[in-house]
C-alpha positions in Angstrom: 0.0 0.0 0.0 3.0 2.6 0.9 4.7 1.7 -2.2 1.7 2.1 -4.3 0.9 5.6 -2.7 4.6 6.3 -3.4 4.5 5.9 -6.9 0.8 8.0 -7.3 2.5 10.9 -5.5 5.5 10.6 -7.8 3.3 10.4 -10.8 1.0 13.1 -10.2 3.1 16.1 -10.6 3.6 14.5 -14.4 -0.1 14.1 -14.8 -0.9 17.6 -13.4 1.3 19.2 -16.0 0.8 16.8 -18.8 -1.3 19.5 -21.1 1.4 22.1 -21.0 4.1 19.6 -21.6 3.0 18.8 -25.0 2.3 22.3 -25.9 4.8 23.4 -29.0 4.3 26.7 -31.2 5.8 27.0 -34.6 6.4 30.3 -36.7 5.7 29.8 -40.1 9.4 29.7 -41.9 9.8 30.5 -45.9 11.9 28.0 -48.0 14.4 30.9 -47.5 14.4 31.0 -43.9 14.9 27.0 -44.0 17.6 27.6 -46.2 19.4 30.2 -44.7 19.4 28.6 -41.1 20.5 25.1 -41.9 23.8 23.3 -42.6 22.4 21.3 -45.4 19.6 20.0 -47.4 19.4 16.7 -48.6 16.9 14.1 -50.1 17.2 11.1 -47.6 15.8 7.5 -47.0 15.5 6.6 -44.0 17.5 3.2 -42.9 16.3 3.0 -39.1 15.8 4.6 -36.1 16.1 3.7 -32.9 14.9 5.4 -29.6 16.6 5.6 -26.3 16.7 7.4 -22.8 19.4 10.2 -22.7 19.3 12.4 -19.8 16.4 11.6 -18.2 14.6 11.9 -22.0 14.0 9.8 -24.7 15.5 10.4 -27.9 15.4 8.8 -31.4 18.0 8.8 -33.4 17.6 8.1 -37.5 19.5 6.7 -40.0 18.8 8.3 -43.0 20.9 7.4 -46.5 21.7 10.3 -48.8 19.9 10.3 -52.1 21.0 14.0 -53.3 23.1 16.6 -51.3 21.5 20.1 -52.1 23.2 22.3 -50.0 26.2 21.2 -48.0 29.0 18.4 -47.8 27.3 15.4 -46.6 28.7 11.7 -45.9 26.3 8.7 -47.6 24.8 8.2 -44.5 23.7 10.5 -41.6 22.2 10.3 -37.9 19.7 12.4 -37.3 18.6 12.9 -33.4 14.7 13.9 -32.8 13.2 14.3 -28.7 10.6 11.8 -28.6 10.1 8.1 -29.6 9.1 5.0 -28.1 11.6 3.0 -25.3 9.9 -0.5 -23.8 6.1 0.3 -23.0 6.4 4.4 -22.7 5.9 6.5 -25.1 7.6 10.5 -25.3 5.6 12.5 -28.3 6.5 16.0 -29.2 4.5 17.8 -31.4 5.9 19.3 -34.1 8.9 16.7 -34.5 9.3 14.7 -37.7 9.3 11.2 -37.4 10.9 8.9 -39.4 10.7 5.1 -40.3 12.5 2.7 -42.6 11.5 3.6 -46.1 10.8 7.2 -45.7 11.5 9.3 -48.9 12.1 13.2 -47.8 14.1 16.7 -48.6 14.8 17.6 -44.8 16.9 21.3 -43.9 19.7 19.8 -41.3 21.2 22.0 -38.5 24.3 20.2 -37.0 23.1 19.2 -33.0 25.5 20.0 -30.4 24.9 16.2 -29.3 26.3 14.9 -32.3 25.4 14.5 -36.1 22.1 16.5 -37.3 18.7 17.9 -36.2 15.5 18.7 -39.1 15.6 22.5 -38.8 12.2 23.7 -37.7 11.4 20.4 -37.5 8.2 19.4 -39.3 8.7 22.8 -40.9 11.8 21.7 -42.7 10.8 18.2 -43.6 9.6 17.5 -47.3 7.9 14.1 -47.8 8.2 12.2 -51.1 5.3 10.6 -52.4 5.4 8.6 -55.7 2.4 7.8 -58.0 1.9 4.4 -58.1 0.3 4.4 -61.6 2.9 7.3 -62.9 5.6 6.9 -61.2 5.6 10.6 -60.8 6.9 12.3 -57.5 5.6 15.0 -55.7 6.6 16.7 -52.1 4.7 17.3 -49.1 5.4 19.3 -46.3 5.2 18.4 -42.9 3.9 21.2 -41.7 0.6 21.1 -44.1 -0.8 19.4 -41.8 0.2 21.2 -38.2 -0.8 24.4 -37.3 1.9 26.8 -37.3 2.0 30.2 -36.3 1.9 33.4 -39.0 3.4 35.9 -37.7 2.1 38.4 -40.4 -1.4 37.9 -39.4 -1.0 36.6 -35.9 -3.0 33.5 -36.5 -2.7 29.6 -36.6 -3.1 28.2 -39.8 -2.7 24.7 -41.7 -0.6 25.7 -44.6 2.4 24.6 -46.8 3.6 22.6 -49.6 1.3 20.2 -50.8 1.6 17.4 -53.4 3.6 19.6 -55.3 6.2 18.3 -58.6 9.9 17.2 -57.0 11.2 19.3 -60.1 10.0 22.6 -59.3 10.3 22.0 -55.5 13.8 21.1 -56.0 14.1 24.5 -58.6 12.6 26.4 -55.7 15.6 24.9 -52.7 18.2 26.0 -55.8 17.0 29.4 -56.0 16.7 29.8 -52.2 19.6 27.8 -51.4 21.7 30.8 -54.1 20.1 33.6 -52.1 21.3 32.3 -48.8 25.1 31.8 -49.8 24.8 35.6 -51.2 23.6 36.7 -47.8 26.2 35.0 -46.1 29.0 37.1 -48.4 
């Protein structure tokens, strides 16, 4: 009975401040933002990932393959750490973070992490997915984002917008042309 009351009073502090815990705001960012605030930009598939406790937290860390390098030096294969993921029977989400599994097609906007190998900047912001046609074979990109409300800070509302469905040649036209801006900024 003392143990059991032990581990409710332990518990409950979690539980009290579970809703604000799993609060996260996003500001909307431009393809030129993305750009101009990551490392590099590749087209990835993902390989693996695998969760674990660091700190107190858990983390999941994915291997993701490089298809095309767009911006920045990258090695064939890259670790990519995320908060959140899955270790034994508990569960961490945090809204707003990509999350990858073996097979994914994406472009993702890396930022080095102080921890070691890369972090998606803005997160689901800066994540692209890859769809192909199954009948066409055509392949169009999809932003994370499009589906989570993110902040814009022009009209000071929440709002379910970004790239949808839209042809990998003009997306990857569009990441050129922003990419070039950046690199003249940083001149």
């Amino acid at each position: 009975m003392r143990t059991r009351m032990r581990i409710v009073i332990s518990l409950l502090p979690a539980i009290l401040f579970l809703p604000v815990l799993r609060a996260t705001t996003l500001a909307r960012l431009s393809l030129d933002q993305l750009a101009e605030g990551s490392d590099a930009v590749a087209r990835v598939r993902c390989a693996g990932a695998e969760s674990r406790w660091e700190n107190g937290s858990i983390w999941t860390v994915a291997t993701l393959e490089v298809v095309e390098a767009m911006k920045g030096n990258l090695p064939r294969e890259i670790a990519v750490r995320l908060p959140g993921g899955r270790v034994g029977h508990l569960i961490a989400t945090v809204d707003g973070t990509p999350k990858f599994k073996p097979g994914d097609e994406a472009v993702v906007f890396l930022e080095r992490s102080p921890a070691g190998g890369f972090t998606v900047a803005g997160w689901v912001e800066g994540t692209f997915r890859i769809l192909r046609d199954p009948r066409t074979g055509t392949e169009t990109v999809t932003q994370d984002s499009s589906a989570f409300a993110v902040f814009d800070t022009a009209t000071r509302a929440f709002r379910a917008e970004g790239i949808r469905r839209m042809p990998i040649g003009e997306f990857r036209a569009r990441i050129a042309a922003a990419v070039a801006r950046s690199m003249e900024k940083s001149k």
